[in-house]
N, C-alpha and C positions, 0 to 999 in steps of 0.2 A: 504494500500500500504506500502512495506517496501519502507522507507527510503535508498537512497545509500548515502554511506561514500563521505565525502565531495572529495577527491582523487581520486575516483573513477570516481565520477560526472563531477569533472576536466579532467578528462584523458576521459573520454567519448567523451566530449566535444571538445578537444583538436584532436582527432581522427575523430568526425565529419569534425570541420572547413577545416584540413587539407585534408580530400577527399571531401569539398564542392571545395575547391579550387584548386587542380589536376583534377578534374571534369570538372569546368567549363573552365580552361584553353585549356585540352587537353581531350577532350572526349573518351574514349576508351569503349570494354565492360566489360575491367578490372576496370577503375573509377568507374564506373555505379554502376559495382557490388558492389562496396567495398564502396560507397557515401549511395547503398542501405542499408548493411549490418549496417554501423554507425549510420544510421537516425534511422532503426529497435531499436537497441539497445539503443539507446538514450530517444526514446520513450518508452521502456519496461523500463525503469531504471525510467524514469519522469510521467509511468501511462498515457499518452498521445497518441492519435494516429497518428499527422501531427507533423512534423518537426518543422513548428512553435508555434503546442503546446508545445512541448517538451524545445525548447529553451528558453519558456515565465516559464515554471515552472520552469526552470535549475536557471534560473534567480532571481526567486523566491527562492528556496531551497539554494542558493549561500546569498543570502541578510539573509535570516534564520542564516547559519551558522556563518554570519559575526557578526551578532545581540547576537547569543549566545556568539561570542568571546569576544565580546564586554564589555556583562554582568556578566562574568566572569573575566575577568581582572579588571573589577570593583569593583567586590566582592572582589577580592584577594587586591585592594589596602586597603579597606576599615577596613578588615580583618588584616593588617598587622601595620596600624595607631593605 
């Protein structure tokens, strides 16, 4: 599976919550579509099929990146001592 850019994953994500939540406030068959369209791509992005796989791996892939920034900013102190 490719990997998506931590940005992208965010804005995935961000695109989801936001038509999870015009959805369920006001149901249209314009939400529908557009709640479908973001759960699709959320799962193609996280190799998932259900919406709450997608958000458990997003989850995952998000603690990932933080880990790396993490280990990196540690190196660079370490590196500059």
């Amino acid at each position: 599976m490719i990997v998506p850019a931590e940005g992208q994953l965010r804005a995935a994500l961000a695109r989801f919550a936001s038509a999870r939540i015009e959805h369920d406030v006001r149901p249209t068959g314009r939400t529908s579509s557009a709640l479908e369209d973001a759960t699709y791509t959320l799962c193609v992005m996280t190799g998932s099929r259900t919406a709450e796989q997608a958000l458990s791996a997003a989850d995952a892939l998000l603690a990932q990146y933080g880990a790396t920034r993490s280990g990196a900013s540690t190196e660079d102190k370490t590196l500059a001592a």
